[in-house]
C-alpha positions in Angstrom: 101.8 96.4 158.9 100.2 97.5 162.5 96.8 98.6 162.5 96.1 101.6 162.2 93.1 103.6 163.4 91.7 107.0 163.0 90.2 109.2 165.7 86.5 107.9 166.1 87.4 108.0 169.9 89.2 111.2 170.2 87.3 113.3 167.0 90.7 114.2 165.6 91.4 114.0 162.0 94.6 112.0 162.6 95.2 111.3 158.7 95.1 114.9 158.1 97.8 115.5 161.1 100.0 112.4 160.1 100.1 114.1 156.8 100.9 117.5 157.6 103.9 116.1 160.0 105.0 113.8 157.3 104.9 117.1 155.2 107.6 118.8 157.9 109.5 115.5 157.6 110.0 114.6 154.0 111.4 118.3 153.5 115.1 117.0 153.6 114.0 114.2 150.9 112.2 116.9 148.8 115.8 119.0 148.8 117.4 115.6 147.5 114.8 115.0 144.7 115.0 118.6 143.7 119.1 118.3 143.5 118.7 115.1 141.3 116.4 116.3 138.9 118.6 119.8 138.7 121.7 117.7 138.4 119.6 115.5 135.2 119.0 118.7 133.5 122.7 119.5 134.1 123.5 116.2 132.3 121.1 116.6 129.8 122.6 120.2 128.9 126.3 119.0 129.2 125.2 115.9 126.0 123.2 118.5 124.0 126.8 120.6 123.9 128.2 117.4 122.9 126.0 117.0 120.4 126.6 120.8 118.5 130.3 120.0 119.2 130.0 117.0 117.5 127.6 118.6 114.5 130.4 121.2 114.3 132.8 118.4 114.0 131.5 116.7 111.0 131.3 120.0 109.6 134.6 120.3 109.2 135.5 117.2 108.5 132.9 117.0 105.5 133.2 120.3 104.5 136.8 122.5 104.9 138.7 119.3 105.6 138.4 117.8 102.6 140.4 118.8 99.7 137.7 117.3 97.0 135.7 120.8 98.0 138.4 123.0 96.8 139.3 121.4 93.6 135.7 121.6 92.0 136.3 122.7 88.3 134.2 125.0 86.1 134.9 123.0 82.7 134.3 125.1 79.2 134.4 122.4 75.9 134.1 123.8 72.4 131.7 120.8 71.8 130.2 119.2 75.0 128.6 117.1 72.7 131.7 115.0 71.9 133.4 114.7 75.1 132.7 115.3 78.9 135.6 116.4 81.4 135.0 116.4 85.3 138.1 117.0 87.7 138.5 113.9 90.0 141.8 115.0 92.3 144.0 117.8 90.1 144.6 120.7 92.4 145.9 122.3 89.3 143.8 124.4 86.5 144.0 122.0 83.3 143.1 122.6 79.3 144.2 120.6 76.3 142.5 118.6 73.0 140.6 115.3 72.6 140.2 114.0 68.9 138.1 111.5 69.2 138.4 108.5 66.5 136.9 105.5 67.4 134.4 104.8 70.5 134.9 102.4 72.9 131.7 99.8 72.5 131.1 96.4 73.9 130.9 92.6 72.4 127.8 91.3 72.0 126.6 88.0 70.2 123.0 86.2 69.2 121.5 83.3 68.3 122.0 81.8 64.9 119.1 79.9 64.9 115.6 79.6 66.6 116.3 78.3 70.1 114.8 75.0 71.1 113.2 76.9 74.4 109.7 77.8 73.1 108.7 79.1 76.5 111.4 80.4 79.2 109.0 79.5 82.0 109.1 76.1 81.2 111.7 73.3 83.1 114.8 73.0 80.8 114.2 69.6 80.6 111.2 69.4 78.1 114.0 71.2 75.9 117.0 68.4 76.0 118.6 68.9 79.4 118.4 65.7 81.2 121.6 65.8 82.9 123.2 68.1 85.1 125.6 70.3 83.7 127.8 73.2 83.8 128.0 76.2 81.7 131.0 78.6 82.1 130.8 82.2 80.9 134.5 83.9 80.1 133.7 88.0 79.4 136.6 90.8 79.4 136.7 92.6 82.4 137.2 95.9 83.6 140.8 96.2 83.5 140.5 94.1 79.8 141.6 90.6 81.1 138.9 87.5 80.4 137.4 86.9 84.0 135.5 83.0 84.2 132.4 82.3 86.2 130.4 79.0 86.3 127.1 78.1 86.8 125.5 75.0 87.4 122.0 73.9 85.4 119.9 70.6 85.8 116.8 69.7 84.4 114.8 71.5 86.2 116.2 75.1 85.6 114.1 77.1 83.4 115.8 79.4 80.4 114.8 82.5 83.2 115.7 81.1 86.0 119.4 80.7 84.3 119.5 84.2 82.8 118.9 85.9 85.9 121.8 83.9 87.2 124.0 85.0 84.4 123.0 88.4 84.3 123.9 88.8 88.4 126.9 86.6 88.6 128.9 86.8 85.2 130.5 89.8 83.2 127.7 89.6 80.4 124.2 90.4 80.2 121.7 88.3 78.6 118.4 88.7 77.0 116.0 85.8 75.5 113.3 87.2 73.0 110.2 84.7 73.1 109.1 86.3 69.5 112.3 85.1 67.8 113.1 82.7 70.2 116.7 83.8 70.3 119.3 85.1 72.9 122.0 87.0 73.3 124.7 88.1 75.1 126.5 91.8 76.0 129.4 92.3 77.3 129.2 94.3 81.0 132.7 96.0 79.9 133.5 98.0 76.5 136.8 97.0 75.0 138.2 94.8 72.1 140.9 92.2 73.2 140.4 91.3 69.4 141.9 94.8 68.4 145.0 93.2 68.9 145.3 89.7 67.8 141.6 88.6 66.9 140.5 86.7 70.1 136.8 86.7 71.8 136.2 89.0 74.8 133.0 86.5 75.1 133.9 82.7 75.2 131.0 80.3 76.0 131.2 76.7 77.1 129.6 73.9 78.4 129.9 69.9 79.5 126.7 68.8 77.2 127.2 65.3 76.0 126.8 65.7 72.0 123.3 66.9 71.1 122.1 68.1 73.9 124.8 71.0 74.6 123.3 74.0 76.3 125.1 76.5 73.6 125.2 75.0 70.8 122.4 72.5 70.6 119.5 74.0 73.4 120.5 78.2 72.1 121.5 77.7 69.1 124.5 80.4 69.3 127.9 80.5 68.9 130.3 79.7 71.6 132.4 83.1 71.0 132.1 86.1 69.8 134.3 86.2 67.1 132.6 82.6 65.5 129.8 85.1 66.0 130.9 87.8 64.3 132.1 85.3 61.4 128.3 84.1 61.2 126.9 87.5 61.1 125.6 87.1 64.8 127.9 88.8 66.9 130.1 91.6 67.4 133.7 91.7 67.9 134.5 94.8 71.4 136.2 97.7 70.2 138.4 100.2 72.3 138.4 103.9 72.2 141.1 105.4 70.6 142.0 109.2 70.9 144.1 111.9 70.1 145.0 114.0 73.1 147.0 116.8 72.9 148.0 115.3 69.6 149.1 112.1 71.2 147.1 108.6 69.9 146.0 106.5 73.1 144.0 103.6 73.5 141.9 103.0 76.0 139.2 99.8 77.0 136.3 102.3 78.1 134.8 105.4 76.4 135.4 106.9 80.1 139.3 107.4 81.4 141.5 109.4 83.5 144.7 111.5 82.9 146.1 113.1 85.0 143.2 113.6 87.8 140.8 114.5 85.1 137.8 112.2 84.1 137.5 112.3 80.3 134.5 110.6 78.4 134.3 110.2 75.0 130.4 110.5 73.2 131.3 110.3 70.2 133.7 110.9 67.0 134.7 113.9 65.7 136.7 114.9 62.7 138.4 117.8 64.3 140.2 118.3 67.9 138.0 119.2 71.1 139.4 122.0 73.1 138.8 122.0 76.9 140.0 124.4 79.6 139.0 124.5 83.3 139.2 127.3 86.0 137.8 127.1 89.6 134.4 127.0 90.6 134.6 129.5 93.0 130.7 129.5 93.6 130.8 125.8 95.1 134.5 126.6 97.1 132.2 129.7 98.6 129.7 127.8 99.5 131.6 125.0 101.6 133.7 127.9 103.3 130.3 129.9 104.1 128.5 126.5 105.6 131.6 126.3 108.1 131.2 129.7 109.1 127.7 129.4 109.6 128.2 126.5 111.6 130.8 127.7 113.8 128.9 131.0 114.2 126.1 129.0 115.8 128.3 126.7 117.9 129.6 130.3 119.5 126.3 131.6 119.6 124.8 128.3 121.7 127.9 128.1 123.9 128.1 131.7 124.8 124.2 132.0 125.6 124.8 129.1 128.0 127.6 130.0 129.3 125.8 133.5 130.4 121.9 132.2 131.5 120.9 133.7 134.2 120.8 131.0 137.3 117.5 132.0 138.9 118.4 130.3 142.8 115.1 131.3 143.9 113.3 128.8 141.5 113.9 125.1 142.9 112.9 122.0 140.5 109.4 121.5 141.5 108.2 118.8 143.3 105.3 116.4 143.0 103.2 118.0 145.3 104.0 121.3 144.1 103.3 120.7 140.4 100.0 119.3 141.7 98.7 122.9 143.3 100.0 124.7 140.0 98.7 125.2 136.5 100.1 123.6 133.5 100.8 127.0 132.5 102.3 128.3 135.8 104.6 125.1 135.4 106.2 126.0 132.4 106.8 129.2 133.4 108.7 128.2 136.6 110.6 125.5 134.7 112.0 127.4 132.3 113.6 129.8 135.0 114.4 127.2 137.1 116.3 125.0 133.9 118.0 128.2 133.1 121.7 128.5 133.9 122.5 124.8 134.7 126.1 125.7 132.7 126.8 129.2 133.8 130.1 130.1 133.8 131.2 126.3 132.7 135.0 125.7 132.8 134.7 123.3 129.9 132.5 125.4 127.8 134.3 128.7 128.6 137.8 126.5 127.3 136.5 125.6 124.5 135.4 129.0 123.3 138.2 130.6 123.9 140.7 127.8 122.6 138.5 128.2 119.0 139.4 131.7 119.0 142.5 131.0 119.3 142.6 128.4 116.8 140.7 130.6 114.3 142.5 134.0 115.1 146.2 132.7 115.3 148.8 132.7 112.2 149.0 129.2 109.9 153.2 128.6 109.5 154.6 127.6 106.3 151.0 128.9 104.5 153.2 131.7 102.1 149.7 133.2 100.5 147.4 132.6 103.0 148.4 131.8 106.3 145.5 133.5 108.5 141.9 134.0 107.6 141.3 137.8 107.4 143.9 137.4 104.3 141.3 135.8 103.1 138.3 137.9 104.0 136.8 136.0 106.9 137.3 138.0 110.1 135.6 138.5 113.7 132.8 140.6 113.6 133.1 143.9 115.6 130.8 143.7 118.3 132.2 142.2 120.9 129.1 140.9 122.5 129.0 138.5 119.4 131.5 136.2 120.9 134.2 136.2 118.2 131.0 135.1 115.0 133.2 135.1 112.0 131.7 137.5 108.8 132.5 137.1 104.9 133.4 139.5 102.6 132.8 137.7 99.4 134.2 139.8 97.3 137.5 139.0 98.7 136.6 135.6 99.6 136.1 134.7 96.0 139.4 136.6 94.8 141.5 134.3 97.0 139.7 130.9 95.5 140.1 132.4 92.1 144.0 132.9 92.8 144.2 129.8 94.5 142.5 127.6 96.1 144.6 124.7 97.3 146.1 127.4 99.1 142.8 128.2 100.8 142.6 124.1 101.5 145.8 124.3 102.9 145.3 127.1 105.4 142.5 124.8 106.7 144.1 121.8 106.2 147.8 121.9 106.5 149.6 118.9 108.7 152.3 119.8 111.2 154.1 118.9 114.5 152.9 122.2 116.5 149.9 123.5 117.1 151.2 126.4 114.9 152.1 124.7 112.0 148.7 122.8 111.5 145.7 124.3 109.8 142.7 125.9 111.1 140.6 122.7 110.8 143.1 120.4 112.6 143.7 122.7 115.1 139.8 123.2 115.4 139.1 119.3 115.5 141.7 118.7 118.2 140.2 121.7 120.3 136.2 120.1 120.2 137.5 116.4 120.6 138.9 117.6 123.8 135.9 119.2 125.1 133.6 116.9 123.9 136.1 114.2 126.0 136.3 115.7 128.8 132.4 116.7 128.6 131.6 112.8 128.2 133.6 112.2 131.3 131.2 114.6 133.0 127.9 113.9 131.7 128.3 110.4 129.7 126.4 109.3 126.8 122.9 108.0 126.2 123.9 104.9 126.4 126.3 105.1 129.1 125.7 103.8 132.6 125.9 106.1 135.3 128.9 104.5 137.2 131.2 105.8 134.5 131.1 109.4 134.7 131.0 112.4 137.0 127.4 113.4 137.2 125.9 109.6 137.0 128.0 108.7 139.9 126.4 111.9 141.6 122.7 110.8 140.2 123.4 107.3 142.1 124.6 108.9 145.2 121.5 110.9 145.3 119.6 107.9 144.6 120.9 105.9 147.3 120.3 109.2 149.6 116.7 109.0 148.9 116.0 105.4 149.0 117.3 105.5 152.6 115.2 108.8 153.4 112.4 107.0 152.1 112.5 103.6 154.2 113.3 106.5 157.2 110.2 107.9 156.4 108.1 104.7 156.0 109.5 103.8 159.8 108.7 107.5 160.8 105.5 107.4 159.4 104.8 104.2 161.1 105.6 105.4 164.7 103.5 108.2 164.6 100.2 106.2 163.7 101.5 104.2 166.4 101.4 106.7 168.8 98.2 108.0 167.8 96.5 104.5 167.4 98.0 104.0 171.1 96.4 107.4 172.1 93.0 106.4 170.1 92.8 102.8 171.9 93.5 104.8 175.3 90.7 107.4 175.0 88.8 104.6 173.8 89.0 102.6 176.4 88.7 105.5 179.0 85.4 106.2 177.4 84.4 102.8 177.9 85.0 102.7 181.5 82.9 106.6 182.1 80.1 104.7 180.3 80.5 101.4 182.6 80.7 104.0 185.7 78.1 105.9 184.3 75.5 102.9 184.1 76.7 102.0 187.5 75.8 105.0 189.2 72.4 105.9 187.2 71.1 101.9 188.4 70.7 103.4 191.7 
């Protein structure tokens, strides 16, 4: 870097005049700051649209689209006490009878005799196990088949260490009591395999040699359930058996499904259980009104910025600005000068008026209710509102009482055309769109700028003021140049006066 020097010769404040010229000259670079921090906040508005189309999105696909919100059931049973119904996936009201007259209950099966394990802490091996071995555990499973699982013990095991792994990686439970000192098993899944032709739904084996068998010799317990049984320490699985609608069925667990309807059986009962369901129009409401809300506020967010007012005569600040202003007189200017970066969008304006179409237009094939203001949701009248949708509830809840897979259907119907698809689809198409084609714009968080329209202007703008600023460094440079030139000249002729000076008064 050259030298620089100030004006000790000539009196002048040169850093003060350097500055104020550099002032003049960095005006083009303060234009291209201001345009790239007015084209960030235009990015940053463009992904906080994205983000409410995307909230509005998920709305619909969580709420309106899905057809487990419109078959909810209001259930009435003559005794709740002995059976519980809940609707799983029937679109249709249901009633009928459960007699319930045997529960479904699981095998179980316990030591016959005092364990050798004094202490389940302690290493297997002060207990008989001095070889490695395996134990295999055989339990009926869900669907009523025996399902096998081995596990491996050695010496060194302890009686806890081994339940744990029976309890996490077999289809029983086990439990050791250290007053008793016995154990027993449970079977994970109700149901009696015996039912039908006496066998064990818990089989229990090992490879022991003779006396020292985990089972048999270390537990002291049975090696099924139905030797268990025999002894008086076990219990053989039983299934539930029902009469509905007069009709005996079996089943492997006190819980079951017919026809889209969870029953589950509590407990028996000498007479028939009468159950009838109709729509629960109170939690249909409320997934309709949480979609209208929603859409109400994406309209009301788009339309207010789509209509800011773009105040041109306030510029992003710059650094020097900000640092003449209050904090207060910054906020102020900011929020006028943030305010109509999407005025007037072309996206923005599409989308709005594509959901009004897609809300407002007729649902083909739909016989009941094939357009929303059958169904009481309409525009509201002000115009200035955008095209908000309003309830009436009244007639809302007359339509889900009538029928509301037709109301799912209306929302939800599949089709080739635009026309023949429900409100949803069409809806969910419309934002994916805009929410495209606003990504292609404005990008992601986590997109680089290369990749869409706005970062690739952010980078132009970059490289625009990168170059102004090394212009500036080698403008800033000849200027001191000039002025240290001028300094070193006055400098010198002030030298010479003094030499002339002391010249002349010697005489």
């Amino acid at each position: 870097m050259a030298i620089r020097i100030g004006g000790l010769a000539s009196g002048m404040d040169i850093d003060t005049l350097v500055e104020q010229l550099m002032t003049a000259e960095r005006a083009p670079l303060d234009k291209l700051e201001q345009k790239k921090t007015y084209t960030e906040w235009q990015r940053d508005d463009y992904r906080e649209m994205n983000s409410l189309l995307l909230d509005l999105d998920n709305s619909i696909f969580n709420g309106i689209g899905k057809q487990a919100n419109y078959i909810k059931k209001s259930v009435t049973i003559s005794n709740p006490d002995a059976i519980s119904i809940k609707n799983l996936n029937s679109t249709m009201d249901f009633s009928g009878s459960v007699k319930v007259n045997q529960l479904a209950t699981a095998a179980s099966m316990h030591s016959y005799t005092k364990s050798r394990v004094t202490d389940s802490s302690k290493a297997l091996s002060e207990f008989g196990i001095t070889k490695d071995q395996t134990i295999t555990i055989s339990a009926i499973n869900k669907d009523g088949v025996m399902q096998s699982d081995n596990i491996p013990i050695t010496g060194t095991d302890t009686l806890d260490s081994i339940i744990e792994k029976i309890n996490k990686n077999t289809g029983v439970m086990a439990f050791f009591d250290a007053e008793s000192q016995k154990i027993s098993f449970t079977a994970k899944n109700t149901g009696g395999i015996g039912d039908a032709n006496n066998s064990p739904e818990i089989i229990l084996e090992d490879t022991g040699e003779s006396g020292s068998k985990f089972f048999n010799n270390i537990l002291g317990i049975n090696t099924n359930n139905v030797l268990a049984e025999n002894n008086k320490a076990g219990n053989a699985g039983t299934n539930a058996v029902v009469e509905y609608n007069g009709m005996k069925i079996t089943r492997l667990s006190n819980t079951f499904t017919i026809n889209g309807v969870e029953i589950t059986a509590k407990k028996v009962t000498s007479e028939s259980v009468t159950f009838s369901s109709t729509p629960d129009v109170d939690a249909v409401l409320d997934t309709i009104t949480q979609f209208v809300n929603k859409y109400n506020e994406a309209i009301e967010k788009i339309k207010a910025k789509t209509t800011e007012t773009k105040y041109r005569d306030y510029p992003p600040l710059t650094d020097a600005q900000k640092a003449e202003m209050e904090e207060e007189e910054i906020e102020k200017w900011e929020k006028l000068a943030k305010s109509g970066t999407l005025k007037g969008d072309s996206i923005l304006t599409s989308v709005l008026s594509k959901m009004r179409s897609n809300i407002s237009n007729l649902v083909s094939g739909v016989a009941s209710s094939s357009q929303l203001s059958k169904i009481g949701i309409t525009t509201t009248s002000n115009y200035l509102d955008g095209g908000k949708l309003t309830i009436d509830e009244d007639k809302l809840r007359a339509a889900i009482s009538e029928d509301p897979n037709a109301i799912y259907e209306l929302f939800q119907k599949d089709g080739a055309t635009s026309s023949e698809q429900g409100i949803a689809r069409r809806l969910r198409a419309t934002l994916k769109t805009a929410m495209s084609d606003i990504t292609d714009k404005a990008g992601k968080a986590s997109s680089v700028n290369s990749t869409f329209t706005l970062g690739k202007l952010l980078n132009n703008y970059k490289n625009q003021i990168d170059r102004f600023e090394d212009k500036l460094t080698t403008i800033e440079d000849r200027y001191w140049a000039r002025f240290t030139a001028m300094e070193t000249a006055i400098n010198k002729a002030n030298s010479q006066s003094s030499y002339i000076s002391n010249m002349f008064s010697s005489y």
